[in-house]
Every structure is written in C-alpha cells, then in structure tokens.
N, C-alpha and C positions, 0 to 999 in steps of 0.2 A: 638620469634614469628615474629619480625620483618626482620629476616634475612629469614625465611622461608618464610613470603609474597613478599621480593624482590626478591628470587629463582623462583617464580611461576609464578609473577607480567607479564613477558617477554612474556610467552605461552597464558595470559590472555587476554591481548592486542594484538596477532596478533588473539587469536580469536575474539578481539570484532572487529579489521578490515577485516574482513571479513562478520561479521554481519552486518555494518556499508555499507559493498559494497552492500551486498542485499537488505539492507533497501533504501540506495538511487537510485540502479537502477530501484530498484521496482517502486518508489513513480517516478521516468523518466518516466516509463513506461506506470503502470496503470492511471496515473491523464490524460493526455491527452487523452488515448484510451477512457477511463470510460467519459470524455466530449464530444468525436466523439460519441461513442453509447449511450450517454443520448439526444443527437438534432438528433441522427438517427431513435431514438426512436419517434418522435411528428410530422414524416414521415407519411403519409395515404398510403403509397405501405403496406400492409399486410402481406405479403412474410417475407418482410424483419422484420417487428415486431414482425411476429411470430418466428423467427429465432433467434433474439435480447434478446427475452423472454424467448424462454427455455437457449440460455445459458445463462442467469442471475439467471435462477433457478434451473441449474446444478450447478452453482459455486457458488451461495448460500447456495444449499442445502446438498451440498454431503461436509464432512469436509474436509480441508484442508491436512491433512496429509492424504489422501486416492488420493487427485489430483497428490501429489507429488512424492508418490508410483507409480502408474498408469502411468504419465509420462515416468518416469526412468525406471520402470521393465515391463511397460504395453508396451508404445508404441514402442518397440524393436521387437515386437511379429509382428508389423505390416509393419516394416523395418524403422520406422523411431526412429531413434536414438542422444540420447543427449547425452553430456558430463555432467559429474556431476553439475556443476555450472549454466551450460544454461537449463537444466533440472528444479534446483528451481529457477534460474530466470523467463523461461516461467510458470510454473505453479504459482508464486507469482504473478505474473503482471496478466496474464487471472485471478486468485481469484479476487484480490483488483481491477483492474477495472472495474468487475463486480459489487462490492458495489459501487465503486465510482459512476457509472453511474448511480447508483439508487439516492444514493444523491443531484444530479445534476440532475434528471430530475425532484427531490420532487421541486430543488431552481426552476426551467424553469418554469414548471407550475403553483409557487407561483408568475411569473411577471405579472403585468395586460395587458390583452391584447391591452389596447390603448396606450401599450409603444411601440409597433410593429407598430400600425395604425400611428401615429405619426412619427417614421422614415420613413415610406412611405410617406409622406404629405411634409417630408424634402428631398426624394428623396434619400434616403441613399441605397445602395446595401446592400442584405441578409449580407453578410459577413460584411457587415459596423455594420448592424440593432448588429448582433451578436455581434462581437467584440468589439465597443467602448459602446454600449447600454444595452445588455442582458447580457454579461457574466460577465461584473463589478459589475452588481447588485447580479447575482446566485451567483459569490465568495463569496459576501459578508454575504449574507444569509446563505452559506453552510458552511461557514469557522467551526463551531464549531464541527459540524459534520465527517467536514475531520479533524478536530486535533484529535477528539478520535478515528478514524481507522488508522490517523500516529503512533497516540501511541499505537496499538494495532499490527501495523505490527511490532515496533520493538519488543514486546514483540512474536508473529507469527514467525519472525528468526530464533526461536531457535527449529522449527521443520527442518530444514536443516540439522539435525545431524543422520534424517533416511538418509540422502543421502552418509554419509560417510562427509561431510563437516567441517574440523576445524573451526567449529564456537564460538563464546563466551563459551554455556551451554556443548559444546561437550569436551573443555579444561577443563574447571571445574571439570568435573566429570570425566576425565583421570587423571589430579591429587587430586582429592578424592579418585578413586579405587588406585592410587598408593603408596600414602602416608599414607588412611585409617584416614581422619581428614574430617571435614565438613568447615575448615575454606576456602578452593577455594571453594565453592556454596556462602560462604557468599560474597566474593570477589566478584563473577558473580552476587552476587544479587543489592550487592552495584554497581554496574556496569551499572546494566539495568535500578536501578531507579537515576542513574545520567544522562542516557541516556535519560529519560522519563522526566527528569526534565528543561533540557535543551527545548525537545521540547516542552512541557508545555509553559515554558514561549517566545520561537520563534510563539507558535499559537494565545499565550495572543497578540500579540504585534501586529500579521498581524491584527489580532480583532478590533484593537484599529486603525489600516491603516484607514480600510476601514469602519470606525465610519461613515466618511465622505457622505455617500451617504445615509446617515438615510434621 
C-alpha cells in the first residue's frame, strides 16, 4: 500500500498546488475588494448602493458552481473570454468578496459612532479615521467570521474541476477511476483537513493578535 501511496502521492500534490494557488489568489483578491464595497456601502449616493446590493445578492444567491459555468461557457457568447484559470479566479474572487464585504460591513456598523466624532476632534483625515481607527477594530471583530469563509473557500476549490482544472479533488478521482480503489479520495481527504487545519490554527492565532483592542 505504501508503494502505491508514493506512486500517486506526486499527481496529489501538484494538484493540491494548484488548489493552494486559487485559494491564495482568491483570499488577494476578494478581502481587499469585499472591504472597498463594504465602506462603499455606508456611502448615501443610492446609485451606487443600489448597484452594490444586487451584486451582493447575485453572488450570494445564485451558487457558486453556476458563476463559474457562466463565466467560462457564458461569457464567450458575449465575446468576452477567459482562459481557464482566470475564469475561476475571476468568479472566486467576485463570489467571496461579495461575503466578505457583507462581513465587514456587519464589523463597520457594530463601531460606535463617537469613534468617528472623535478622530474629527483630533483632526485625523477619512483615510486616517479609517485606517489607524475603524479598520483595526472591524478586523478584530470580524476575524472569526473570516476564518470560517477561509476555511470554506479551501474546501469551495475543488469545484474548479468543472473547469477542466488539475486541482487536488480532480487528481484524486483520476486515480480512483484508474486504479478502481477509494484510497486517493482518502489521501485528498486527508489533504484538505490538513489544509483546514493549519488555517484553523493561523485564524486561532490572528484572534489572539488582536485580543488587544478589547
């Protein structure tokens, strides 16, 4: 058994880097966007909230594997066209910044409003009030929330395999249909909760950072 786990071990690992690239470009991608449209959000232009809003609840509402179809098979129909990788990268990143920014706008409106009144009194610029004041405290607040959609996108990767993607779950089940064994699923399983386990304890730890501003 052991000589057959190190025959497979090789396909396993280049699919979980390839998982491992989608999960980190994503979480590049969506955490910054999802905190631009959660303060673009608590904007009084209506236009633009109205706009903010439905696609937060397009990309809430419609599943994930139907975004990522759509992209790839859809948006060709209209001449815009991806290559397979920036395909699920754009539709992972529009999904998951879509939650994120709902997270981030639950921590924004849990700040009290005389945290704002107060860097005006100290003279601090919006981008100050932001940056050293509001967003240290909504990290802190939201952190637990973003560790269960970190660990939820790595487990979300492995719809990449409608794209044709050699991803972790797509090598697995190439050599399951080819050798006719269930021991590579077990391997990919063991795979994702060593993956899930690490960041578990990388979100315990930011938790514990930013204890500090209790």
């Amino acid at each position: 058994m052991m000589n057959y786990i190190l025959e497979i071990l090789p396909a396993l690992l280049d699919g979980a880097l390839m998982t491992l690239k989608v999960f980190i470009f994503t979480l590049l991608g969506s955490i910054p966007l999802g905190i631009i449209v959660a303060f673009a959000l608590q904007t009084n232009f209506k236009p633009l909230t109205f706009l903010i809003h439905l696609y937060i609840w397009l990309m809430r509402g419609t599943p994930l594997l139907l975004q990522l179809i759509f992209v790839f098979y859809g948006l060709p129909l209209i001449g815009v066209v991806f290559e397979r990788y920036d395909a699920a990268l754009f539709a992972f990143i529009l999904n998951y910044a879509a939650y994120f920014a709902e997270i981030f706008r639950g921590g924004i409106q849990s700040i009290p409003e005389g945290q704002y009144e107060a860097a005006k009194v100290l003279r601090l610029t919006r981008f100050q009030t932001v940056s050293r004041i509001i967003l240290p405290q909504v990290i802190k607040i939201v952190l637990p929330s973003i560790g269960n959609e970190v660990i939820n996108l790595v487990k979300d990767t492995s719809l990449i395999y409608v794209l044709g993607l050699g991803d972790l779950l797509r090598a697995g089940k190439i050599a399951m249909s080819r050798d006719v064994s269930l021991l590579p699923l077990v391997l990919v399983g063991i795979i994702y909760l060593l993956l899930t386990a690490v960041l578990t304890l990388a979100s315990k730890k930011l938790e514990k950072h930013y204890q500090y501003y209790k």
